[in-house]
PyMOL Python script that loads the backbone (N, CA, C, O; Angstrom):
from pymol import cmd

cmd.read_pdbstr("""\
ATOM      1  N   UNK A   1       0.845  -1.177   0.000  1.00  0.00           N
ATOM      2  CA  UNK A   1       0.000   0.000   0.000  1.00  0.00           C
ATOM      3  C   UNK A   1       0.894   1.245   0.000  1.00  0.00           C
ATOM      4  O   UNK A   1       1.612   1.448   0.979  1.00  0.00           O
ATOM      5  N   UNK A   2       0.895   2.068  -1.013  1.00  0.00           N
ATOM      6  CA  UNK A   2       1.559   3.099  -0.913  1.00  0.00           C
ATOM      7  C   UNK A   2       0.920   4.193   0.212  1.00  0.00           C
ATOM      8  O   UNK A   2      -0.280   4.337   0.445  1.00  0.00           O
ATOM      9  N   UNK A   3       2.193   5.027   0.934  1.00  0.00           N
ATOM     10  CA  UNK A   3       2.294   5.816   1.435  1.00  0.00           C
ATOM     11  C   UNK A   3       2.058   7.881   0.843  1.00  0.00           C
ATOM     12  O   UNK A   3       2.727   8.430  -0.033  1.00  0.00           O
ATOM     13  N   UNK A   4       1.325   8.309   1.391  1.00  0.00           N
ATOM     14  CA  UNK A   4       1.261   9.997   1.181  1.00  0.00           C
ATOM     15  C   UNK A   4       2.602  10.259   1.488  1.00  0.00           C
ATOM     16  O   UNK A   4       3.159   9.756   2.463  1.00  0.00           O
ATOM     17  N   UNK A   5       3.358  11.319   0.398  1.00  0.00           N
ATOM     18  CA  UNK A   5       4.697  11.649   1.417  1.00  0.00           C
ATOM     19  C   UNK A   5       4.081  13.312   2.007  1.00  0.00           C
ATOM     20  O   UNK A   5       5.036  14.066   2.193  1.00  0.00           O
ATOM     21  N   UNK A   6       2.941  13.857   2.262  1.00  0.00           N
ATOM     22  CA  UNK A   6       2.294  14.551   2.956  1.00  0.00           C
ATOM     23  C   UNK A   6       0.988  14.801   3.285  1.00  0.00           C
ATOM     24  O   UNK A   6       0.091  14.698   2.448  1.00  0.00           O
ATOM     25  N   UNK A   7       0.822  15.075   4.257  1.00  0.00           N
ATOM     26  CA  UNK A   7      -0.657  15.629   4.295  1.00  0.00           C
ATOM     27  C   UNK A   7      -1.242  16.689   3.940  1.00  0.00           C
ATOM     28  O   UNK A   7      -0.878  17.863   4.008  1.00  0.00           O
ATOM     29  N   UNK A   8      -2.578  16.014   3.386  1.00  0.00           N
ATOM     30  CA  UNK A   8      -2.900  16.766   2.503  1.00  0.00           C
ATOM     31  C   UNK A   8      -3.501  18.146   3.566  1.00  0.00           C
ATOM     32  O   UNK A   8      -3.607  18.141   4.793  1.00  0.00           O
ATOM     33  N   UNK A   9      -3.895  19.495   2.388  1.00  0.00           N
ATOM     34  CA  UNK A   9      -3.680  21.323   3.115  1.00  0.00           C
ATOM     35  C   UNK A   9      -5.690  20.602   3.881  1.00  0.00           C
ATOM     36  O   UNK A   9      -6.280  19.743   3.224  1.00  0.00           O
ATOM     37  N   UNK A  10      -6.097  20.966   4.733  1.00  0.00           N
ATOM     38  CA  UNK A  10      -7.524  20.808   5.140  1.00  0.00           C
ATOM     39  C   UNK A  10      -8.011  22.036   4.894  1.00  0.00           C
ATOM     40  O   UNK A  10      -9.052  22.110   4.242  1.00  0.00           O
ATOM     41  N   UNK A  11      -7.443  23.098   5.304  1.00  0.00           N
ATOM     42  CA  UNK A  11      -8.277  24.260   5.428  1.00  0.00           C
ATOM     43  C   UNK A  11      -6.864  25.534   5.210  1.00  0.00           C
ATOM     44  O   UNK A  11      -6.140  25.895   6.137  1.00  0.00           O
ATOM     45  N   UNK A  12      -6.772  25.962   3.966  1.00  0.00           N
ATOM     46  CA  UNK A  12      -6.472  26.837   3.811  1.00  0.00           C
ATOM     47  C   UNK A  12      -6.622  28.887   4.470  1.00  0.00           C
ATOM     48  O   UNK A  12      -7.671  29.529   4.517  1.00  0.00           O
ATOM     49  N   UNK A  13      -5.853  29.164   4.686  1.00  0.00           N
ATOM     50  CA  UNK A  13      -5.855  30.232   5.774  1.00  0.00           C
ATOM     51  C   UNK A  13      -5.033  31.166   4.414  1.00  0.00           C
ATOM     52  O   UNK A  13      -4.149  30.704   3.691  1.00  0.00           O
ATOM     53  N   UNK A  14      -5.655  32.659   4.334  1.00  0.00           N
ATOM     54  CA  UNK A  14      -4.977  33.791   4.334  1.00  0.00           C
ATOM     55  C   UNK A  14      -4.119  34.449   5.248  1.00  0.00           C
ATOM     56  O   UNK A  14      -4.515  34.871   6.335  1.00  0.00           O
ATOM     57  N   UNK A  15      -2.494  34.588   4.678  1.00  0.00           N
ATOM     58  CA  UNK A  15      -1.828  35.561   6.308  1.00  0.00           C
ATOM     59  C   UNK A  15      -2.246  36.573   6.469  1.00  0.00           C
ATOM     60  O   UNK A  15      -2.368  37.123   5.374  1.00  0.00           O
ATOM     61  N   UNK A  16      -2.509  37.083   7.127  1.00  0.00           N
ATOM     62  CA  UNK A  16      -3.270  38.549   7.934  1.00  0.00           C
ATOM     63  C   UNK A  16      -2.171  39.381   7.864  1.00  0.00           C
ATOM     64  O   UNK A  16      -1.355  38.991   8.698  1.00  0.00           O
ATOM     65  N   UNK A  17      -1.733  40.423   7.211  1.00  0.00           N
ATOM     66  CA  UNK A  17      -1.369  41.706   7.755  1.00  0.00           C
ATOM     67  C   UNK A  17      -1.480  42.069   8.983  1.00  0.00           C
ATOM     68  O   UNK A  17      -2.667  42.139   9.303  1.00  0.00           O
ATOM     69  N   UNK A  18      -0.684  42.361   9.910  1.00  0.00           N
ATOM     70  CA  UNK A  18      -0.422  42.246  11.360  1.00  0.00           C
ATOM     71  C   UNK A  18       0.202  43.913  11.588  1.00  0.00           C
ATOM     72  O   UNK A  18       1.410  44.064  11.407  1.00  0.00           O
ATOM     73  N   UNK A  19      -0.551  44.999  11.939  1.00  0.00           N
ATOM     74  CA  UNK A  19      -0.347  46.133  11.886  1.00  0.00           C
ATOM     75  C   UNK A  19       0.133  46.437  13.036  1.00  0.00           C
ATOM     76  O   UNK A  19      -0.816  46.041  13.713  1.00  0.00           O
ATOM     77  N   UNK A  20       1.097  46.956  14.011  1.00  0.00           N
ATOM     78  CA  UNK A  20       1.228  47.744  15.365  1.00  0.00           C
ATOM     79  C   UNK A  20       1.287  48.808  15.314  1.00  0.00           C
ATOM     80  O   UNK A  20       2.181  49.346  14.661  1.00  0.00           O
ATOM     81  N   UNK A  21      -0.040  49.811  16.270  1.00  0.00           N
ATOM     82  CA  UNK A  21      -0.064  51.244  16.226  1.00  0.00           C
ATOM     83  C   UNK A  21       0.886  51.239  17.331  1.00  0.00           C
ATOM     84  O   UNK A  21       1.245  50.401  18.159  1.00  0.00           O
ATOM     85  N   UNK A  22       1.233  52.704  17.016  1.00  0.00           N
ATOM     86  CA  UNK A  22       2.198  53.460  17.757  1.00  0.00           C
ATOM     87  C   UNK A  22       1.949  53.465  19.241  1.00  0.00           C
ATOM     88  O   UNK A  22       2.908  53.721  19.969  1.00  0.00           O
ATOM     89  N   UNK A  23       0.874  53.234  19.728  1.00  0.00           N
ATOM     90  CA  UNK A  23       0.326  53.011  21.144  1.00  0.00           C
ATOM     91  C   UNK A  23       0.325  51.569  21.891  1.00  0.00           C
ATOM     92  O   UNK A  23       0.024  51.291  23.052  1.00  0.00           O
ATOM     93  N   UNK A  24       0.838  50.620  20.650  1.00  0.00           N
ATOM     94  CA  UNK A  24       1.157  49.310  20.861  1.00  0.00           C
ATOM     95  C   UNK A  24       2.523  48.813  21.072  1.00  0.00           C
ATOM     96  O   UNK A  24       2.985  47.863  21.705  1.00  0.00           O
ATOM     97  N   UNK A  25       3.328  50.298  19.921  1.00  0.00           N
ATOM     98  CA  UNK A  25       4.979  50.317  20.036  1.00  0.00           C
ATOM     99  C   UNK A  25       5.367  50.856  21.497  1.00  0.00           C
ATOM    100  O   UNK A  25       6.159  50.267  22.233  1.00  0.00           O
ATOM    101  N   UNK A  26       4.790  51.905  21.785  1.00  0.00           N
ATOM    102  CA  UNK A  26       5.079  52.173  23.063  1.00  0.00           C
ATOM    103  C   UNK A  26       5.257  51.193  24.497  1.00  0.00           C
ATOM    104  O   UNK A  26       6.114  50.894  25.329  1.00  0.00           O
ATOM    105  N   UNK A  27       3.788  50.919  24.149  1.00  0.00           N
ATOM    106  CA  UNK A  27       3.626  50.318  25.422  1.00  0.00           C
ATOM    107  C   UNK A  27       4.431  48.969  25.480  1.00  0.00           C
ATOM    108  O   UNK A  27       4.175  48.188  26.397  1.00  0.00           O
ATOM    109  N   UNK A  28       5.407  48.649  24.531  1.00  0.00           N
ATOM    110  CA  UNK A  28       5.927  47.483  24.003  1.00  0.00           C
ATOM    111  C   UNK A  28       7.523  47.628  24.555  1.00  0.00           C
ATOM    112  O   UNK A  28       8.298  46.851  25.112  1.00  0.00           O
ATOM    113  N   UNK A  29       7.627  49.523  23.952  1.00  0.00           N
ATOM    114  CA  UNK A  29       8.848  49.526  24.344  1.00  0.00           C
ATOM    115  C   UNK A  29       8.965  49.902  26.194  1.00  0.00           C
ATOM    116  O   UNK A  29       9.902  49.665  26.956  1.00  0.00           O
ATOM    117  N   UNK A  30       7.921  50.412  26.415  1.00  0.00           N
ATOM    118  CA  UNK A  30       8.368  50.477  28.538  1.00  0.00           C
ATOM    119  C   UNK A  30       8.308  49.027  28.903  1.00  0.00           C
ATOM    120  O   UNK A  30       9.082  48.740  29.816  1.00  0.00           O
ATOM    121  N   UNK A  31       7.408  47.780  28.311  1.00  0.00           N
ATOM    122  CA  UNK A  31       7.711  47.077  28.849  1.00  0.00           C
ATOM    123  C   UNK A  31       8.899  46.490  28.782  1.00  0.00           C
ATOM    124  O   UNK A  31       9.377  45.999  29.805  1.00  0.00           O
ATOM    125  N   UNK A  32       9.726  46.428  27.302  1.00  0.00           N
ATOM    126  CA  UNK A  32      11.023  45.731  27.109  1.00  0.00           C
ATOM    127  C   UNK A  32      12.403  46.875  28.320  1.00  0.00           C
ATOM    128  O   UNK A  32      13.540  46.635  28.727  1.00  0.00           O
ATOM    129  N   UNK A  33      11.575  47.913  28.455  1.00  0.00           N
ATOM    130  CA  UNK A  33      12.868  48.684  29.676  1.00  0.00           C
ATOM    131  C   UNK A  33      12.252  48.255  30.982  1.00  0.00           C
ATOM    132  O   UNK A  33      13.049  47.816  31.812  1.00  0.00           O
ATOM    133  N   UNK A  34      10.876  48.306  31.343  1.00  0.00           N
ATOM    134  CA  UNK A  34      11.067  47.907  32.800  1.00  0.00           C
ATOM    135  C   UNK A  34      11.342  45.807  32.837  1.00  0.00           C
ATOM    136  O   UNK A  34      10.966  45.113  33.782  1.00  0.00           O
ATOM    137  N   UNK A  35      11.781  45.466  32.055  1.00  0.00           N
ATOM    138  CA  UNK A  35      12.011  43.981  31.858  1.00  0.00           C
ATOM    139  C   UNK A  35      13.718  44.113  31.949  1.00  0.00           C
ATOM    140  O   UNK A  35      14.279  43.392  32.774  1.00  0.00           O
ATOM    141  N   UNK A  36      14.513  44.999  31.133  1.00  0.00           N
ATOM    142  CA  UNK A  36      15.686  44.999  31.081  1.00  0.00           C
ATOM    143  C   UNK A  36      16.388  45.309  32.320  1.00  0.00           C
ATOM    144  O   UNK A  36      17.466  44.856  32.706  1.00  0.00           O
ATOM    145  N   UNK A  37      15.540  46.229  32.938  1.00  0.00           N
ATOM    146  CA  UNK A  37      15.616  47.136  34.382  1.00  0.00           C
ATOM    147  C   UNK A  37      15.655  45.535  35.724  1.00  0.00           C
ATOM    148  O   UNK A  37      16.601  45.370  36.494  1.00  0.00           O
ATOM    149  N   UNK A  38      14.598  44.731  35.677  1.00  0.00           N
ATOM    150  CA  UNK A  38      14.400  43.919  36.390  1.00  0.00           C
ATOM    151  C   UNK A  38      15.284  42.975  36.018  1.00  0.00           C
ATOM    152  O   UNK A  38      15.412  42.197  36.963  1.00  0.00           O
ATOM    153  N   UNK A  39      16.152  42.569  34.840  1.00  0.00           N
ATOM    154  CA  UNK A  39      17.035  41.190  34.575  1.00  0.00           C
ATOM    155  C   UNK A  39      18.570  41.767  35.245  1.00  0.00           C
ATOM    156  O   UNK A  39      19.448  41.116  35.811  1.00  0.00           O
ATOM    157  N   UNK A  40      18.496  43.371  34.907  1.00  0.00           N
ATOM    158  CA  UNK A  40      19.706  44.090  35.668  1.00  0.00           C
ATOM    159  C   UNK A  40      19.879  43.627  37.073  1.00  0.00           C
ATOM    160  O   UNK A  40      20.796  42.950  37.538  1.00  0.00           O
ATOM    161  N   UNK A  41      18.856  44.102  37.645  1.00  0.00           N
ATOM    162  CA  UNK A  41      18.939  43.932  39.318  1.00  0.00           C
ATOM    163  C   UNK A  41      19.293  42.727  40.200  1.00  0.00           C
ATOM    164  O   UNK A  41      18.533  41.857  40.625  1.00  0.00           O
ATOM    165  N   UNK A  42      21.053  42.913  40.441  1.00  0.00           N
ATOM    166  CA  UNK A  42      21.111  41.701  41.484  1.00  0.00           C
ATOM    167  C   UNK A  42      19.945  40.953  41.734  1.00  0.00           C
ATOM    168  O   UNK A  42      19.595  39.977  41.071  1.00  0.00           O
ATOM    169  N   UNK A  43      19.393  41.393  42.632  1.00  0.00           N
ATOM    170  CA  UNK A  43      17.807  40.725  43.619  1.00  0.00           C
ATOM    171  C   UNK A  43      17.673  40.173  43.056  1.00  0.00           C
ATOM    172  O   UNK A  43      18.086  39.082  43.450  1.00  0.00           O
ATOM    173  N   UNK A  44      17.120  40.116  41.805  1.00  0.00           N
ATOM    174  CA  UNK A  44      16.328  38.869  40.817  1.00  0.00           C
ATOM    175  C   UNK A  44      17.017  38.557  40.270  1.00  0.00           C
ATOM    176  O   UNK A  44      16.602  38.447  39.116  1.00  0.00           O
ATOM    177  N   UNK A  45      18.251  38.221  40.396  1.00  0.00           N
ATOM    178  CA  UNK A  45      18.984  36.570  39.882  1.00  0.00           C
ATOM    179  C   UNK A  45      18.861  36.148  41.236  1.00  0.00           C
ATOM    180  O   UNK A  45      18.940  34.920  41.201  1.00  0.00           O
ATOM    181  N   UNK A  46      18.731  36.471  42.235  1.00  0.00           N
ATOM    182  CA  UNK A  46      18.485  35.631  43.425  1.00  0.00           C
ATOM    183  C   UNK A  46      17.515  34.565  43.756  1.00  0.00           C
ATOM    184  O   UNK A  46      17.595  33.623  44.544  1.00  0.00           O
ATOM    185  N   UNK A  47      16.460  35.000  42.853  1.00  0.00           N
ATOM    186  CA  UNK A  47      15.531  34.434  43.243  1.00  0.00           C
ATOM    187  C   UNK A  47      15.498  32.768  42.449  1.00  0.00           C
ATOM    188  O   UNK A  47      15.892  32.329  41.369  1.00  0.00           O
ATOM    189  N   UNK A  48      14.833  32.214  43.596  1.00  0.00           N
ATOM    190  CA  UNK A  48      14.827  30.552  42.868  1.00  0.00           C
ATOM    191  C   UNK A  48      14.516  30.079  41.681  1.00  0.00           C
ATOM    192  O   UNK A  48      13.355  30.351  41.373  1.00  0.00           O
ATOM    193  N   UNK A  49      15.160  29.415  40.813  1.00  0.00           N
ATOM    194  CA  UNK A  49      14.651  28.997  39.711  1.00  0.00           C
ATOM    195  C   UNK A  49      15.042  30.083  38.708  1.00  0.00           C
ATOM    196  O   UNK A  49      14.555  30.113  37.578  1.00  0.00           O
ATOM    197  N   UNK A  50      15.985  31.026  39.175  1.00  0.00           N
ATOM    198  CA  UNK A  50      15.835  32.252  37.960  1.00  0.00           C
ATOM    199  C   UNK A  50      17.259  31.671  37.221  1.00  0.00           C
ATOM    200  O   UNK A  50      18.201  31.337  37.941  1.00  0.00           O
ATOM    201  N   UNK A  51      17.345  31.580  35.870  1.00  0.00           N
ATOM    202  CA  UNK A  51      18.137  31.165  34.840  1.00  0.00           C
ATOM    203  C   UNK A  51      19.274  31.798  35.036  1.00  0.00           C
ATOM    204  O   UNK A  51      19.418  33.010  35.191  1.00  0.00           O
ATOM    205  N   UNK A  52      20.294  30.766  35.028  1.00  0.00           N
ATOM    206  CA  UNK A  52      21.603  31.046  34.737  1.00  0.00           C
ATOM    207  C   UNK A  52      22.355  32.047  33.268  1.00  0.00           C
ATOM    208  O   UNK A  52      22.472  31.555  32.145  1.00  0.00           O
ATOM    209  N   UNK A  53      22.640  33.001  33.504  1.00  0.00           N
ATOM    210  CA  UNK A  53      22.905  33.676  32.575  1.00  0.00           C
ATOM    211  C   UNK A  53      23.552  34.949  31.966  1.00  0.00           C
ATOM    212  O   UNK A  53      22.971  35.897  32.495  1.00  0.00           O
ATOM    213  N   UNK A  54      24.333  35.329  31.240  1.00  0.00           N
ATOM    214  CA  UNK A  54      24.611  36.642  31.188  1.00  0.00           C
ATOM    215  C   UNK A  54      23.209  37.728  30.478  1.00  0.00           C
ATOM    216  O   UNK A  54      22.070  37.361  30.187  1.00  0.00           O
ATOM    217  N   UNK A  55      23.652  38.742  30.392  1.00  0.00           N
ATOM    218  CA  UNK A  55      22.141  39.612  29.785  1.00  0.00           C
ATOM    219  C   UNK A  55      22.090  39.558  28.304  1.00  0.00           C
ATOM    220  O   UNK A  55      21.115  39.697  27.565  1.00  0.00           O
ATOM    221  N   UNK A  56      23.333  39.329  28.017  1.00  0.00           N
ATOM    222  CA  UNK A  56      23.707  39.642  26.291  1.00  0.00           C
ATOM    223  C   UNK A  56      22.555  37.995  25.534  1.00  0.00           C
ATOM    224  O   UNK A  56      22.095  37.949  24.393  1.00  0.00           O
ATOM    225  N   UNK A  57      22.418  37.046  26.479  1.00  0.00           N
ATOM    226  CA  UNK A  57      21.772  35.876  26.646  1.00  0.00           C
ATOM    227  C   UNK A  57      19.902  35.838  26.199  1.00  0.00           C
ATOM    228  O   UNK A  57      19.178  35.025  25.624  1.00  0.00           O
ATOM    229  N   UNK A  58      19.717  37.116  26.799  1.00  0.00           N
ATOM    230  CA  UNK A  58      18.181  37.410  27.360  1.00  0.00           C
ATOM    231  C   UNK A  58      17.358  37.952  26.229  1.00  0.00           C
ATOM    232  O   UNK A  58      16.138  38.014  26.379  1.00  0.00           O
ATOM    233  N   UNK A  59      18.115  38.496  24.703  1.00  0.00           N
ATOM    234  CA  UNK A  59      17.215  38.781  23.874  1.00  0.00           C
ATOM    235  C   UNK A  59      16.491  40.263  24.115  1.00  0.00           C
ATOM    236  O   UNK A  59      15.688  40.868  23.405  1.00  0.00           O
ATOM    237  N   UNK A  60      17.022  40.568  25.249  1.00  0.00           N
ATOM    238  CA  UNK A  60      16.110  42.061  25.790  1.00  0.00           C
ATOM    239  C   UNK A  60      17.228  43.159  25.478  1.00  0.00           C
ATOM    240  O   UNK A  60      18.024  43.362  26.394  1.00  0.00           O
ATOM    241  N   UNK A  61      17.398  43.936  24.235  1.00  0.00           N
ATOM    242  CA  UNK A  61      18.493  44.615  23.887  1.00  0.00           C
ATOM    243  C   UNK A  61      17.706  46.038  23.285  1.00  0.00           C
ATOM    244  O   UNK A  61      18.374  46.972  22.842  1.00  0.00           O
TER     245      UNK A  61
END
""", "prot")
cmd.dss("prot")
cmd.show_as("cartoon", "prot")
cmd.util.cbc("prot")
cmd.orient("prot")
């Protein structure tokens, strides 16, 4: 019995245009500083379970 070498599409999807207003950039960028602000701070590498790591690591640039 031959084999599909894929499955077949079920339901085809259009990609959406994915717009961010400027009120979305914002609030995007205080969160990526009060996030950078908190990976800075001694204290919270203290805390349990918090990842071993340098910052250059963290993607938050």
């Amino acid at each position: 019995m031959p084999r599909k070498s894929s499955q077949p599409e079920l339901i085809r999807e259009e990609c959406a245009e994915y717009q961010i207003t400027p009120e979305e950039q914002a609030r995007k960028a205080e969160y990526r500083a009060r996030l950078r602000a908190f990976l800075e701070d001694p204290a919270s590498r203290q805390i349990e379970g918090f990842p071993i790591g340098e910052n250059e690591n963290t993607g938050v640039g």
